[in-house]
N, C-alpha and C positions, 0 to 999 in steps of 0.2 A: 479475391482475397487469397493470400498465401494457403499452402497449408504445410505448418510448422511443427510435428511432432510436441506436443506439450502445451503448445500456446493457446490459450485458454481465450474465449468470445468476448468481448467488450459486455457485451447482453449476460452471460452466467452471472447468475444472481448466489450470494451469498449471503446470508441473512437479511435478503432484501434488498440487498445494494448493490447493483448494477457497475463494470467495470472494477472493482476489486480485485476479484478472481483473476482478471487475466495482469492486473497490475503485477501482483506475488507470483504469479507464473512466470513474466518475464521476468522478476528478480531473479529466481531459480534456474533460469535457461542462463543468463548471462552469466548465473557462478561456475554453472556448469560448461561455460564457451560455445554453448548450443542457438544463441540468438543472435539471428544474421543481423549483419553491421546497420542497414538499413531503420533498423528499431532500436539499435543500441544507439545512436544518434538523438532519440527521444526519452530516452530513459530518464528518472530520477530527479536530481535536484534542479534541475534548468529551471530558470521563471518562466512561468508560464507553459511549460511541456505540463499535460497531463498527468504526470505522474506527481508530479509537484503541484498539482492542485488537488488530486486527491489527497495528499497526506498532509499538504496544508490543511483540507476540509475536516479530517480523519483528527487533527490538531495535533500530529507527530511529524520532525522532522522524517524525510526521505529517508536520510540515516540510521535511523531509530528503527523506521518497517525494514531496510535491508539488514537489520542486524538478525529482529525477532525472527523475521521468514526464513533466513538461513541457520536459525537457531535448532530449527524444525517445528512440526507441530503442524497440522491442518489451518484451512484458508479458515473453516469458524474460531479455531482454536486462536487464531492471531488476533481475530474479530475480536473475541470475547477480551482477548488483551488490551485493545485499544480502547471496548466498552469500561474498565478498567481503568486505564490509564487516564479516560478522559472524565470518568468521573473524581477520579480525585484530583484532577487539575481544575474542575470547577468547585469543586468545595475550598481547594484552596482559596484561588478567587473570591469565593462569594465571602469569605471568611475574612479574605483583605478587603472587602469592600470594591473588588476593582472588577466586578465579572463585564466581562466585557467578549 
């Protein structure tokens, strides 16, 4: 495996969730033009790239973590946003009747 100044282990655990950390890491390399081409290729919104299944799973678009993580704030501090986020998107849900 490379070793990339900043890029962050698939395994760093973030409030228990494994690949996170290094998700938001690569965010921040690429604003910064620090993440070789090689990984910018898998970044983001692609179907099916990883990163796109985390933030699917996370229940925000792609767009939405690149905005927060570049916004600033710690990898919990982002967490605690998406804890957040996604609890009021199931109360809305469950309140339309459509949680799904």
């Amino acid at each position: 495996m490379s070793n990339i100044p900043g890029l962050l282990s698939p395994y760093d655990l973030t409030g228990g969730i494994v690949y996170f950390a290094r998700m938001l890491s690569k965010i921040r390399l690429h604003a910064r033009g620090e993440l070789p081409q090689k990984y910018v290729n898998f970044l983001g919104d692609q179907k099916n790239v990883f990163d796109w299944r985390c933030a699917t799973f996370l229940g925000v678009s792609y767009d939405q973590l690149v905005e927060k993580t570049l916004g600033g704030g710690s990898d919990e501090e982002i967490l605690e946003w998406l804890s957040v986020t996604a609890a009021a998107r199931m109360s809305r849900k469950s309140k339309s009747g459509t949680l799904s």
